[in-house]
Structure formats: structure tokens, C-alpha cells
GUKEFI-120597 format. One record per residue (C-alpha): residue number from 0; residue in one letter; x, y, z. Coordinates in pm, 1 decimal, m for minus. Example, Ala and Ser with C-alpha at 12.3 -4.5 7.8 and 13.67 -1.06 7.14 Angstrom:
NODE resi resn       px       py       pz
NODE    0    a   1230.0   m450.0    780.0
NODE    1    s   1367.0   m106.0    714.0
//
This chain:
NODE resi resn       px       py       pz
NODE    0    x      0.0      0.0      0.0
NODE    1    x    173.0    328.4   m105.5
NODE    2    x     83.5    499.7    202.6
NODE    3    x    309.7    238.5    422.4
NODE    4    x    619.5    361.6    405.1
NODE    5    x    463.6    724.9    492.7
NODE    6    x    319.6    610.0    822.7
NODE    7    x    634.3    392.5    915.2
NODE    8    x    886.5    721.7    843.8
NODE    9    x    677.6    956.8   1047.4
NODE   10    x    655.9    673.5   1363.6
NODE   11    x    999.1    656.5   1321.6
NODE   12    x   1068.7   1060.0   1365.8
NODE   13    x    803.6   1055.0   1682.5
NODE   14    x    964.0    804.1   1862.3
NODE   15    x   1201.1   1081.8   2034.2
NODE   16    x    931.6   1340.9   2081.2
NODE   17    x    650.6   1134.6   2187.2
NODE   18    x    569.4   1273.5   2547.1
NODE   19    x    197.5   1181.3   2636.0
NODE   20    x    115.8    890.6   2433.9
NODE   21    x   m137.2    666.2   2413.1
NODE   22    x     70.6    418.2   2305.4
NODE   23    x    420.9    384.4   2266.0
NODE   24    x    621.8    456.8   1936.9
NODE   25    x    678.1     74.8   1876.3
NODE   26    x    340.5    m33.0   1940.6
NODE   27    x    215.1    207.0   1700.6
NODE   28    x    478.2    122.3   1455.0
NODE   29    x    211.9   m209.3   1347.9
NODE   30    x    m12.1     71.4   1186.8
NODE   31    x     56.0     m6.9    771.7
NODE   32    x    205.6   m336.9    862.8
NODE   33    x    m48.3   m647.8   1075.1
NODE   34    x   m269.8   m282.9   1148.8
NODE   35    x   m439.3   m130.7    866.1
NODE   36    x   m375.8    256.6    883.0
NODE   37    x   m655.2    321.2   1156.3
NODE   38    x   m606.4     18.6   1341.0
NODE   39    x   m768.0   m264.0   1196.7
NODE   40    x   m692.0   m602.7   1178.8
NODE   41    x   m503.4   m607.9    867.0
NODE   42    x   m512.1   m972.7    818.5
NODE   43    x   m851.7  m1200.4    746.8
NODE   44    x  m1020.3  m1438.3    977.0
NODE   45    x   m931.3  m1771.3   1029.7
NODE   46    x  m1186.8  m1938.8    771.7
NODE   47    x  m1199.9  m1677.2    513.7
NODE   48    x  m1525.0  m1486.9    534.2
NODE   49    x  m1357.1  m1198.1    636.0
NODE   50    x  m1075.2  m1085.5    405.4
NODE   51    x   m761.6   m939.6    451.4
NODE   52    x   m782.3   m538.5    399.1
NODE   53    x   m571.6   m450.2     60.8
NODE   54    x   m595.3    m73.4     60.0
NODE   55    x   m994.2    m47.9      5.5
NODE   56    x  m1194.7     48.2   m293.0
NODE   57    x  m1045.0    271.9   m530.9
NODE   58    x  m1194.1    629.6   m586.2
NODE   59    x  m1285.1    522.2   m925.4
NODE   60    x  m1468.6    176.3   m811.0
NODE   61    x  m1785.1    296.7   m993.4
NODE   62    x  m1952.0    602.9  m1128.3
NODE   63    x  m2130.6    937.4   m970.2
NODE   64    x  m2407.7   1110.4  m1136.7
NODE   65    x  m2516.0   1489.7  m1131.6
NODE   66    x  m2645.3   1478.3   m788.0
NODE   67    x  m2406.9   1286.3   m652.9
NODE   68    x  m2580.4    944.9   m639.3
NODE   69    x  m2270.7    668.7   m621.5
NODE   70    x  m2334.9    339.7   m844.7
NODE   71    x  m2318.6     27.2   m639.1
NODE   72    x  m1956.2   m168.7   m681.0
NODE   73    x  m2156.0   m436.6   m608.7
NODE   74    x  m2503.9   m461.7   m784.9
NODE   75    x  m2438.1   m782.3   m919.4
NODE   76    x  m2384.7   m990.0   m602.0
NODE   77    x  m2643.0  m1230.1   m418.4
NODE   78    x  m2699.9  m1284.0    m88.3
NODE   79    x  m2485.6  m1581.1     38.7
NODE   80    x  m2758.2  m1697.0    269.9
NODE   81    x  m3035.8  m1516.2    435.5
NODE   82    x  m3070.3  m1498.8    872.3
NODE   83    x  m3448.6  m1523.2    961.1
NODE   84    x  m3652.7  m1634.7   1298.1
NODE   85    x  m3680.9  m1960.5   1179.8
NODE   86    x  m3264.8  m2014.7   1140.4
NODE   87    x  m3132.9  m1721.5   1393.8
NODE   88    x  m3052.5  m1982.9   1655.0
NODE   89    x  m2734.7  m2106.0   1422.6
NODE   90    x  m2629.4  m1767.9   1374.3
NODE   91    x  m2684.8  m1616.5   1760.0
NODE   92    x  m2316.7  m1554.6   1831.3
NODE   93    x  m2282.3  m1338.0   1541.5
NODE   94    x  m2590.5  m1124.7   1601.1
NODE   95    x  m2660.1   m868.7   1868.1
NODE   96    x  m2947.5   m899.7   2150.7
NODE   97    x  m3123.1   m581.7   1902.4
NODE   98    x  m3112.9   m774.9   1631.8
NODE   99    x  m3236.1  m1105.7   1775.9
NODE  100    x  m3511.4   m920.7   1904.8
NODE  101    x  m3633.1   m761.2   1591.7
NODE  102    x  m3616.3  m1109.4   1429.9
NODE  103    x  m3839.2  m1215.5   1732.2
NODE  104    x  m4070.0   m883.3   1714.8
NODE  105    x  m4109.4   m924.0   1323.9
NODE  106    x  m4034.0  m1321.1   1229.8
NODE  107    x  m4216.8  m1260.2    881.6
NODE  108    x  m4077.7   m932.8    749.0
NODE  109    x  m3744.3   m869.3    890.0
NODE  110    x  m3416.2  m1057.8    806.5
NODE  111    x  m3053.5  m1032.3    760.6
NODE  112    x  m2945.2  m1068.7    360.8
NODE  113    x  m2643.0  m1183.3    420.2
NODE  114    x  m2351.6  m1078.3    125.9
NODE  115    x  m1983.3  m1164.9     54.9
NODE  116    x  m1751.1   m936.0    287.8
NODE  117    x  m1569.0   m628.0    133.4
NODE  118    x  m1356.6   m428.5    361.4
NODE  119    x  m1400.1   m127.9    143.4
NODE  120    x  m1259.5    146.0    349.1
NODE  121    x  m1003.2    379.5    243.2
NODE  122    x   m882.2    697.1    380.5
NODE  123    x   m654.4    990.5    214.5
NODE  124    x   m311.0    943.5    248.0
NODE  125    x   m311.0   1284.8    480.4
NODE  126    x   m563.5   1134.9    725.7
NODE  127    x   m357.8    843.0    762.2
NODE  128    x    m37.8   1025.1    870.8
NODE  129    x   m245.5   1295.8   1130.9
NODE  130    x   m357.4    931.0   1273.3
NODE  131    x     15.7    804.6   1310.2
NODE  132    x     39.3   1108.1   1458.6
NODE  133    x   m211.5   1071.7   1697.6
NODE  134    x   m134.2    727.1   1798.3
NODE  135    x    137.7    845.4   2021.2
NODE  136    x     49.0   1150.2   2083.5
NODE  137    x   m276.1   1217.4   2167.3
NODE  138    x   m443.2   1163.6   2523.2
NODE  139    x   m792.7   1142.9   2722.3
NODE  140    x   m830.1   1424.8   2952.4
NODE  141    x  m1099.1   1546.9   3233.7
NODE  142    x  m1130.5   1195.3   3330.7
NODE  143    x  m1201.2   1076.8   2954.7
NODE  144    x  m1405.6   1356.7   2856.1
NODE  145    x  m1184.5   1549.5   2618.3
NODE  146    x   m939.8   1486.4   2459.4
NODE  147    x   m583.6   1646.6   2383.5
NODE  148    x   m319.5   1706.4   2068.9
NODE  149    x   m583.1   1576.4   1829.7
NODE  150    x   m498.7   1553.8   1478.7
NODE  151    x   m766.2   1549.4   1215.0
NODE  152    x   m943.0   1233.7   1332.5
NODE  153    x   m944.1    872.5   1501.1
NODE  154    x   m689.7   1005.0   1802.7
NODE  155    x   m667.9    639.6   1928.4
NODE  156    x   m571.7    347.8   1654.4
NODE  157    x   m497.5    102.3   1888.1
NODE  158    x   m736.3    173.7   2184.6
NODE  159    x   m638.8     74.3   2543.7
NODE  160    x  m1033.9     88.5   2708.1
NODE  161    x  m1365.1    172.2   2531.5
NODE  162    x  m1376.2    567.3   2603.3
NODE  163    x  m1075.9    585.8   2356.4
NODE  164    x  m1325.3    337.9   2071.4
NODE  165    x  m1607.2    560.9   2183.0
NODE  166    x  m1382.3    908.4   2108.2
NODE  167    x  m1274.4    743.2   1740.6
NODE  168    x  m1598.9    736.6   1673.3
NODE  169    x  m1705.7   1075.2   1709.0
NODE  170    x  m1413.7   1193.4   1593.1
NODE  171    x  m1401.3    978.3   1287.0
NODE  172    x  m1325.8   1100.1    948.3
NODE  173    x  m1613.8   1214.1    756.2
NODE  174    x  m1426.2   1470.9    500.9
NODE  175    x  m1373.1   1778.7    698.9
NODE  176    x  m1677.3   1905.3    584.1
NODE  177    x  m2038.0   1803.4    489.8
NODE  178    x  m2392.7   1953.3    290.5
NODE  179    x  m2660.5   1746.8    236.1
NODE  180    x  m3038.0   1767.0    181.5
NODE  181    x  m3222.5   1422.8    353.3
NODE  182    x  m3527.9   1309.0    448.4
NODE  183    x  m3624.7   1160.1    792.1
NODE  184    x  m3947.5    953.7    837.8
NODE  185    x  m4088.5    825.1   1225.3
NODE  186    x  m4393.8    597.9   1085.5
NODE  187    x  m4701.2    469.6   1260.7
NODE  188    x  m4701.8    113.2   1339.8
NODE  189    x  m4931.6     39.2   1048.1
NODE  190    x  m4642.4    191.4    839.4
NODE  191    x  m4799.8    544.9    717.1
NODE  192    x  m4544.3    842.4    811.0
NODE  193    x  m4521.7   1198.4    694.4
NODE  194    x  m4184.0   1287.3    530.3
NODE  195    x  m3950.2   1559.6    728.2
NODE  196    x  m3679.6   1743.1    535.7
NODE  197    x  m3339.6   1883.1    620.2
NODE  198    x  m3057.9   2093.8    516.8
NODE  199    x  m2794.4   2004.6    682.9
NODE  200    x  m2395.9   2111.0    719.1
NODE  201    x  m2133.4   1996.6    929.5
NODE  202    x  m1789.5   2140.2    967.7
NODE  203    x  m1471.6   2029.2   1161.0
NODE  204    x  m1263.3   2304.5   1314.9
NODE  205    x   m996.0   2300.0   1046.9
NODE  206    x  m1274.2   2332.3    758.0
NODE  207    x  m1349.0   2668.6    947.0
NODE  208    x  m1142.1   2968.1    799.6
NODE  209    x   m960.8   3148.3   1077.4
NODE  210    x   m868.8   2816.3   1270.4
NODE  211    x   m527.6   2816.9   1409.3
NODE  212    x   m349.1   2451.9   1496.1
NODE  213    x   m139.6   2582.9   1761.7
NODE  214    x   m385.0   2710.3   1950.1
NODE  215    x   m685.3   2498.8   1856.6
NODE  216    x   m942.9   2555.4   2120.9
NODE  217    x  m1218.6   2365.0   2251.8
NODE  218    x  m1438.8   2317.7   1986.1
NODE  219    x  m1436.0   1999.7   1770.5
NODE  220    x  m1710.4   2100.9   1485.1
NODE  221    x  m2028.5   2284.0   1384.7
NODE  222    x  m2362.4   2162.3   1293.9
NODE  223    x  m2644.9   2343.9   1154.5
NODE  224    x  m2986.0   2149.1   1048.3
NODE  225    x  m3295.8   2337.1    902.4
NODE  226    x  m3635.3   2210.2    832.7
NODE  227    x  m3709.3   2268.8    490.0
NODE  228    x  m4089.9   2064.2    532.2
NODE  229    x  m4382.4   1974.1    584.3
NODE  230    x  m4474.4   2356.1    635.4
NODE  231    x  m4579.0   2374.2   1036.6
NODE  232    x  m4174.1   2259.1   1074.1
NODE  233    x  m4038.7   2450.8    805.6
NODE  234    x  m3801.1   2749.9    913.0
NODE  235    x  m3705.8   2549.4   1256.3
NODE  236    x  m3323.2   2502.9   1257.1
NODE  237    x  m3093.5   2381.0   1524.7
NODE  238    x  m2722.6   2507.0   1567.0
NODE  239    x  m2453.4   2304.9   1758.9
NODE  240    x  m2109.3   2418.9   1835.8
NODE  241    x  m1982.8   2070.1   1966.0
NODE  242    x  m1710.0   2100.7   2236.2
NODE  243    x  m1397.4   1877.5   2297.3
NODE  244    x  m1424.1   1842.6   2638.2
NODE  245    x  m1793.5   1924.6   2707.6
NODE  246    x  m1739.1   1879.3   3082.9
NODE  247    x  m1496.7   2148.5   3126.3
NODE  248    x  m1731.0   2369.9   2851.7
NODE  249    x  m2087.3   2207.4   2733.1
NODE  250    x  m2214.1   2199.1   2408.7
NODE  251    x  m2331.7   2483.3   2288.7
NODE  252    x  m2670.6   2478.1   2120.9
NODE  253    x  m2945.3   2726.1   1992.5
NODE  254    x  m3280.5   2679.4   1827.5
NODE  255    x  m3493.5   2898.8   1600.6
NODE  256    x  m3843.5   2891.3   1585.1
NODE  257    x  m3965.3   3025.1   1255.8
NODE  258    x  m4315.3   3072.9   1400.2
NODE  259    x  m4171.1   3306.6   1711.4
NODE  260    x  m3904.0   3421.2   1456.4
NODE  261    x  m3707.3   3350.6   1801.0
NODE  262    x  m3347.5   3224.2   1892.9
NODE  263    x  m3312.3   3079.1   2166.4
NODE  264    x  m3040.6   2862.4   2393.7
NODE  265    x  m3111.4   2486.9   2358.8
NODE  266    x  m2937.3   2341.6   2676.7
NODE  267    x  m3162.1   2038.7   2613.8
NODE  268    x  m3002.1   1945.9   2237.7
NODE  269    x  m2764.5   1706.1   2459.4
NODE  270    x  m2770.6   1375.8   2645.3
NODE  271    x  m3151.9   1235.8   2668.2
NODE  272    x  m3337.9   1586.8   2590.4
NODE  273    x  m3541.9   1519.6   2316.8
NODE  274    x  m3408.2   1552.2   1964.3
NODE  275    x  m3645.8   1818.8   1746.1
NODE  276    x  m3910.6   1687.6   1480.0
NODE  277    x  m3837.5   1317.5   1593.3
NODE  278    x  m4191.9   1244.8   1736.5
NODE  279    x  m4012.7   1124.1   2052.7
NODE  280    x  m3861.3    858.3   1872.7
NODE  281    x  m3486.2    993.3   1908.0
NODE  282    x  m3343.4   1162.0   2216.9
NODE  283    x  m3010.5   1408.5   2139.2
NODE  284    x  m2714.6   1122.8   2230.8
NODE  285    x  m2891.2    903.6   1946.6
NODE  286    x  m2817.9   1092.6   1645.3
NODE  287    x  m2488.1    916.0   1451.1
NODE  288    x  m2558.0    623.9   1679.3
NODE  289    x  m2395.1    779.6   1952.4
NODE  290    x  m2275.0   1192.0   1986.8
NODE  291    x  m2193.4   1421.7   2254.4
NODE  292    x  m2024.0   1409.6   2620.4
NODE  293    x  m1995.7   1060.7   2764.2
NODE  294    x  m1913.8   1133.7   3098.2
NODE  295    x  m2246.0   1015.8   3226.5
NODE  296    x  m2216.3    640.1   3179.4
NODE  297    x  m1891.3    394.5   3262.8
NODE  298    x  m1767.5    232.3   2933.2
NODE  299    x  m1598.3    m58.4   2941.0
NODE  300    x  m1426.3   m196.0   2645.9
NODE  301    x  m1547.5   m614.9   2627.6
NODE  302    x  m1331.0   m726.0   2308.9
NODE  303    x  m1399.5   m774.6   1937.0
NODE  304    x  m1603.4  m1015.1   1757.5
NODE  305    x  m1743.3  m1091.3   1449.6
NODE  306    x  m2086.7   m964.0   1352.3
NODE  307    x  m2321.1   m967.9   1048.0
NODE  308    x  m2343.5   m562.8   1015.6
NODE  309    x  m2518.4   m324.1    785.9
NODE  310    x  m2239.5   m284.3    549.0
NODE  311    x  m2219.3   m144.1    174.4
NODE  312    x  m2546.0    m38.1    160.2
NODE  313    x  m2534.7    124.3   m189.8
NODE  314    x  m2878.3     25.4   m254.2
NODE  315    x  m3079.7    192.5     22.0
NODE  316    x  m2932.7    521.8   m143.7
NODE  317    x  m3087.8    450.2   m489.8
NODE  318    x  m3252.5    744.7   m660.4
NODE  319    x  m3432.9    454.6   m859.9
NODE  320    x  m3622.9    399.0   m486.9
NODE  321    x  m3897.5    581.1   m399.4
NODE  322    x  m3919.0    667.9     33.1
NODE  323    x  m4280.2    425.3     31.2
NODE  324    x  m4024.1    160.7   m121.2
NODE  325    x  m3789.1    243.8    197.8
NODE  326    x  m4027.1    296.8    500.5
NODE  327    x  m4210.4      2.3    581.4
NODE  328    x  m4470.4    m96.8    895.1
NODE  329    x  m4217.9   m213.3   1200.7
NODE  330    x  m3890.2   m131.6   1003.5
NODE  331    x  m3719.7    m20.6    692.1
NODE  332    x  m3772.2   m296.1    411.4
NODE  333    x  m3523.8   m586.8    477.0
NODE  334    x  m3542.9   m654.0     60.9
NODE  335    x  m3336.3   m357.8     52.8
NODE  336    x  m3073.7   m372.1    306.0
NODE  337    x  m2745.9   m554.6    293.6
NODE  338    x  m2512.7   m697.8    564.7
NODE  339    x  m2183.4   m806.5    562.3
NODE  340    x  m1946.8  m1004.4    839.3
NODE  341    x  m1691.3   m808.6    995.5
NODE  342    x  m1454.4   m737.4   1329.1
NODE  343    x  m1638.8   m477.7   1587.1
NODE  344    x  m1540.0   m359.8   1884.4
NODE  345    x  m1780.5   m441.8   2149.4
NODE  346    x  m1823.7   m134.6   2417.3
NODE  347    x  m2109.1   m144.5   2661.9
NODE  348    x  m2178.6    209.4   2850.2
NODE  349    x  m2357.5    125.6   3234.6
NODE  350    x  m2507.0    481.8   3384.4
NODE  351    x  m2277.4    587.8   3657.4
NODE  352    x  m2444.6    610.4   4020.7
NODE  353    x  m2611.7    976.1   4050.0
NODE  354    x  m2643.2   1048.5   3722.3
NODE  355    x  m2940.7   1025.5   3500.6
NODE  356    x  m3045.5    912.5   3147.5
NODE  357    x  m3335.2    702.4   2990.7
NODE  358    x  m3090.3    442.5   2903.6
NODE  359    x  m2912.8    313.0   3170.1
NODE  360    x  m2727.0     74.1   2998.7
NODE  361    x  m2609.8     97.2   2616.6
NODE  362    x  m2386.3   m171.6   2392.1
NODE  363    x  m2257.9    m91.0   2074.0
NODE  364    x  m2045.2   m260.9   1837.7
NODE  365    x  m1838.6    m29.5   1628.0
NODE  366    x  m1633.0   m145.6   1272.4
NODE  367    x  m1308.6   m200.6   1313.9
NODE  368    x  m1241.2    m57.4    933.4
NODE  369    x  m1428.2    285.8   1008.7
NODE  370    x  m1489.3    353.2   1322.2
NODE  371    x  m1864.2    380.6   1289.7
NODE  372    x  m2096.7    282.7   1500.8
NODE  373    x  m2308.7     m7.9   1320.0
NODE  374    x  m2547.2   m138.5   1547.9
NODE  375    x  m2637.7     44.6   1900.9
NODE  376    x  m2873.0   m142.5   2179.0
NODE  377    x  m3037.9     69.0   2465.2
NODE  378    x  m3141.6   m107.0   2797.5
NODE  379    x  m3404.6    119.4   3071.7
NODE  380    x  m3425.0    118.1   3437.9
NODE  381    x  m3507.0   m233.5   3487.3
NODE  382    x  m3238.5   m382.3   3200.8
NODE  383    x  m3515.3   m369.1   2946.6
NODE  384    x  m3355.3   m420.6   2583.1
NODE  385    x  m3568.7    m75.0   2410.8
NODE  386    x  m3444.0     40.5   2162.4
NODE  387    x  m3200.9   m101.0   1883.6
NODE  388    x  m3017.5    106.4   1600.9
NODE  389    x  m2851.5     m0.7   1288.0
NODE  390    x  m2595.5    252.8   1088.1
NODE  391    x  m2621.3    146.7    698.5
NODE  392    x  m2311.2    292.2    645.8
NODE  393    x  m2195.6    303.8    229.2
NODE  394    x  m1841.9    370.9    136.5
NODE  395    x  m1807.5    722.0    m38.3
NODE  396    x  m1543.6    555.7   m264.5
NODE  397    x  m1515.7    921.4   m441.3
NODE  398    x  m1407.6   1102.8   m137.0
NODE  399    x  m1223.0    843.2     69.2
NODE  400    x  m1433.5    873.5    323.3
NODE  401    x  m1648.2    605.2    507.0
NODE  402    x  m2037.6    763.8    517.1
NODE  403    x  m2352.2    661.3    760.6
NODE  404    x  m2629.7    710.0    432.0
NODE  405    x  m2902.7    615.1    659.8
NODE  406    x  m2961.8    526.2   1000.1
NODE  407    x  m3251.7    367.2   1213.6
NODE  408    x  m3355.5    383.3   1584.6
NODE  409    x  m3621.5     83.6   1635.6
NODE  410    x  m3845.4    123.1   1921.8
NODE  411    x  m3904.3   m234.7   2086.5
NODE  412    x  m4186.4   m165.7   2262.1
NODE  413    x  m4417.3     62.6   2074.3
NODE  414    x  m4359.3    m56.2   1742.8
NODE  415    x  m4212.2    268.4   1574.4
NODE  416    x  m3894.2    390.6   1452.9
NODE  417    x  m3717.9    675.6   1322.2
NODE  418    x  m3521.0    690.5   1009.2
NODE  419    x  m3314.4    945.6    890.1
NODE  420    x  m3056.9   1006.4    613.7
NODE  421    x  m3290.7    905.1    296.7
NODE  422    x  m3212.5   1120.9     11.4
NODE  423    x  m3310.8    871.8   m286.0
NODE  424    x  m3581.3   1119.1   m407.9
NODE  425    x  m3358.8   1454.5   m386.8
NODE  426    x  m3194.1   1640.2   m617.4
NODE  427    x  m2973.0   1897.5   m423.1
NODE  428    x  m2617.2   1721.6   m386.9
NODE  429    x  m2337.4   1594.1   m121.9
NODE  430    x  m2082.7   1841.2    m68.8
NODE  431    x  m1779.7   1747.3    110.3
NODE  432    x  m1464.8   1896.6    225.2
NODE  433    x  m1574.0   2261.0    183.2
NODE  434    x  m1435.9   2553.0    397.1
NODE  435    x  m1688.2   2732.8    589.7
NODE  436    x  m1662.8   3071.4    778.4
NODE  437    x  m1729.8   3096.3   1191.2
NODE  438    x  m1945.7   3340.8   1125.6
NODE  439    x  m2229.8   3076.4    927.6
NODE  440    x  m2260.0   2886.0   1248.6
NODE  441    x  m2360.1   3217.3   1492.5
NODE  442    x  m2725.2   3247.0   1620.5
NODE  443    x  m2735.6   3585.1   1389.5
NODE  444    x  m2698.7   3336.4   1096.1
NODE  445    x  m2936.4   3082.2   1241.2
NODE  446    x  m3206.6   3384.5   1182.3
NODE  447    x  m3089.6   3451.0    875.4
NODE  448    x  m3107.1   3128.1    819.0
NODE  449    x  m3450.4   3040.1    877.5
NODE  450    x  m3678.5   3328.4    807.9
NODE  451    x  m3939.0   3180.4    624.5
//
């Protein structure tokens, strides 16, 4: 892999100036060689079904059209075998208590279509040496709850506990920069649901014009999302200026109300508050499978396994589908989606004594090739399994960047879900890697922004 010796020569000039590292210079010297360049397993699994990682798909693995739909490297590939109630037993140790349960809660419409493994993952060469970088460099502080001399993304490759897995996920690369237009359904359980659309742009600190490396700050990146319909939501947009170490200084968070023409501080946009136009379906922490401050729950890092995961899900983002062909009673339609067997790191979050949070206990089981969250299961008071979410993450093979298309929250109990991230019937484009100004993410803009 070209990017090898890169990584190798840059270990080998931090080995002397290393000070606070996570791990040492010659541990981290097995990133590009038995690691992939985040962290991975390089190598497959014992009996094959999980290949060895050979540099991911190339940027020109298949073909993008005027608004930016990717074609599907894989369109020609059947399922190897499909997991259903009737046959889950024989495949329990590769499935998570959320996904046994939906197979359970829906034996006749929801099942795993199992495909042939492609670890498709590929970063920019860049990305890989700011993670080198970070390997023995950067550093949890405030008990876990920041974090210090991060470069870029993923600040721990080889991760010593599960607060450092949890912290490369929400610091995972995702191109800087992001614009998209998507559509977010929470159906009825007879499967009817009214579609909600968003704007929505997110930008790391060093997308921002202005932003200084030697004297970074606190902030980590800023997200702005406005309702563009049905009309009684339209105007309403939320504006997030995400902290590093949100102990120390808490997220920051305003709200406008296009029928107050108001802007106001949104305190509650974190943690378990409840996440605008979801119905109820979606508190704040759920969004991206997992976001904010984690100081509120113990993580503890179990292992790694392998898993049948959402993986390559090309064809959920179709602009041949229509949302009805999506968004189906109970969950989205299982014809559709696609999963894959890969390594995932297995982190389950208890709710520390004194604090408080609808979920006291959470497990989720992030890919060892991305960093992303796939599946997420949410436990109540009395170890209840609620609420189960799956990431159908597809590989943005013409950015080098690993993407969460759409993602689902599925409400055990009541019957509903929320889904988010559709954009098979829009037009407006994905934009990635853009440089924004500080002043687009002020509560002055968010009027601006969302006068009707």
C-alpha cells in the first residue's frame, strides 16, 4: 500500500518526541504493517469470510451522477444466505441482543441478507499520517471527557479501554466538511409516516477559515440542520457548536423557531433531551448512533467479535427507490438492506451512580475498518432491551471517506422507529470537504437562516 512507508517514516521521527502517548512509538509502529492505517486487523479471519484489507476500494470503483448518487460496486452480487426467525438460533453468536429481538418482534418481514464481505474502506493518504500522529500523541483528559493534541481524526488506533473506541468514533473522518439535503421519516405502526426534510452542514474546526493549529481551542465542529418541510416545521433550525471536552465547557446549542421568529439557547439538544421533529422517537445522544459528552455512563471496552453488520449499503441510497419503497410498517424494508461479516469492537456504557439518562445501559459494536458505530442497543431502568439502532453505512469511494447514508432507531416496545438520512428522491447534492466561515454557524446566521 503506497501509504506504508509514509506512516512507518513519520513513527519513526516521533519516537524521540513522543511525550503523552497513548501508546508507545513501537506499538504504534504495526499501523501499515499487521494494522491497517486506523487500526484494523489487517489480516482475514481464520476461515476466510472476512478478508484481509488490501488498501480499500479505489476512488474510481464505480460512477457518480449529477447529484451525486454513487453506483453500487456491487449490484451484481447475491446474498450468500439469508438470517431469519426460523434459522437465527445457528447464527446467535454473530448477532446482537437488538437484532435477535427484531427477528423475534417481526419473524415474517425482517431478516438479515447476508452478502460476501468487502472491507471497502479507504482513507486519504493525509488522514492516515495525522492518525500516526495521533497514535502516540494524543491523550484522554478530564477523566475521559476530552481529549488532547488531536490531529484530524481517530486520536486512538490502537485503543487501550472503550472511552478511547467511543472518542474514534465521534471523531471519525467524515471529510472535513459536509452539505446534504435528507429526508427523515418516524412511521405509525401500520407503516404510514409523513416525510420531514433537512438541510444540513457539518464542519470540523480545520474546515473553518480562521482556525489556528497551535492554539486549537475547545471546539471539535459545527452543525447546523434546518427544516425545509412539511410547512408547520419549516423554518425550525438547530445550531450546535460541539465542544472537545464538554465537561470542562458544554455543548453549545441554539434553536430557532420560525413561528416566534425567536433564537433561543437549547441546553436540552444534549444527552436524553429530546431531539427536534423526531416524534419522541430519538433523544439528542442518538443521532450518529452515539454523539456528545460521555461522561455520564462507565464504558468498558469487552473485546472484538465478528458480527453480520449493515455494510455497503449502496442500494438503500438509490434514486431509482422511492421513500414508500424504503419505510415500511415495524422497520425499513429488509429486501433492501445488505449486511456483511466483519470485526467490531464491542463497548457497553452502564449509567454511573447519581447520574441520570433514559438508558441506563447501552452496547454498541463499532467497525473495526471505520470507526462507525453499526449497530447500538439501549437497555431502561429495569435492564429492558428498548431500543435497537442499525448505521447502513456506504463507502463514499469518491471522497475516501467512510459515510452513515441512513440510520434507524427501532423502538421495541411501541412498534415505531425513526429513520433518517434518505435522500433517494432529492436532487440537491453531497458536498464534502468545503471551507466554511465561523461566522455561518452564529445564532445571527441561524435567523438569517430560517426566516421563512
Amino acid at each position: 500500500m503506497k501509504s506504508t512507508p509514509l506512516i512507518l517514516t513519520l513513527l519513526a521521527s516521533l519516537i524521540c518526541s513522543a511525550t503523552q502517548a497513548a501508546v508507545s512509538a513501537e506499538e504504534a509502529a504495526k499501523l501499515g504493517t499487521t494494522l491497517t492505517p486506523v487500526g484494523a486487523e489487517k489480516a482475514g479471519n481464520a476461515d476466510g469470510s472476512i478478508p484481509a484489507w488490501t488498501g480499500g476500494l479505489a476512488k474510481d470503483a464505480g460512477t457518480i451522477d449529477a447529484a451525486d448518487f454513487l453506483s453500487n460496486p456491487f449490484e451484481g452480487e447475491q446474498p450468500l444466505f439469508t438470517i431469519t426467525a426460523q434459522n437465527a438460533e445457528q447464527y446467535r453468536e454473530q448477532l446482537s441482543p437488538g437484532q435477535l429481538a427484531m427477528l423475534k418482534r417481526y419473524p415474517q418481514t425482517y431478516r438479515l441478507r447476508v452478502f460476501p464481505t468487502h472491507r471497502s474502506a479507504a482513507l486519504p493518504d493525509p488522514v492516515y499520517q495525522a492518525i500516526a500522529r495521533n497514535a502516540v500523541s494524543s491523550s484522554l483528559i478530564a477523566g475521559g471527557n476530552g481529549l488532547q493534541n488531536l490531529d484530524t481524526a481517530i486520536p486512538f488506533p490502537i485503543p487501550q479501554n472503550g472511552l478511547e473506541v467511543v472518542w474514534n468514533h465521534i471523531t471519525r473522518y467524515r471529510g472535513g466538511s459536509a452539505r446534504r439535503s435528507h429526508v427523515q421519516a418516524t412511521p405509525l405502526a401500520n407503516g404510514t409516516f409523513t416525510q420531514v426534510h433537512f438541510k444540513q452542514q457539518l464542519s470540523y474546526r480545520d474546515k473553518v477559515k480562521g482556525f489556528d493549529p497551535q492554539n486549537p481551542g475547545n471546539v471539535l465542529f459545527y452543525y447546523k440542520q434546518m427544516v425545509t418541510a412539511p410547512a408547520r416545521l419549516s423554518g425550525d433550525v438547530v445550531l450546535v457548536h460541539e465542544t472537545l471536552d464538554q465537561v470542562k465547557e458544554p455543548r453549545m446549542a441554539w434553536l430557532y423557531s420560525a413561528g416566534q421568529r425567536r433564537v433561543r439557547r437549547a441546553p436540552q439538544v444534549a444527552y436524553d433531551g429530546p431531539y427536534p421533529a423526531s416524534e419522541g422517537q430519538r433523544v439528542a445522544d442518538n443521532l450518529d448512533m452515539f454523539n456528545g459528552a460521555p461522561d455520564r455512563y462507565d464504558w468498558k471496552l469487552v473485546g472484538k467479535k465478528e458480527m453480520y453488520i449493515p455494510y455497503n449499503n449502496y442500494q438503500l441510497d438509490s434514486p431509482k427507490l422511492k421513500y414508500a419503497d424504503l419505510v415500511k410498517p415495524g422497520h425499513i424494508n429488509s429486501d433492501l438492506t445488505r449486511y456483511e461479516k466483519h470485526r467490531v469492537w464491542v463497548v457497553q456504557a452502564t449509567l454511573k451512580a447519581g447520574q441520570r439518562h433514559i438508558y441506563a445501559k447501552r452496547e454498541l459494536y463499532i467497525d473495526e475498518d471505520t470507526w462507525q458505530i453499526a449497530l447500538a442497543d439501549h437497555y431502561d431502568a429495569r435492564n429492558t432491551l428498548w431500543r435497537t439502532g442499525e448505521g447502513y453505512q456506504s463507502y463514499r469511494y469518491d471522497q475516501q471517506l467512510p459515510w452513515l447514508s441512513v440510520e434507524a432507531l427501532y423502538d421495541l416496545i411501541n412498534g415505531r422507529y425513526i429513520v433518517s438520512g434518505m435522500r433517494n428522491e432529492e436532487r440537491g447534492g453531497l458536498e464534502f470537504g468545503f471551507e466554511s466561515l465561523a461566522a455561518e454557524y452564529t445564532p445571527t446566521a441561524l435567523r438569517n437562516a430560517g426566516v421563512r
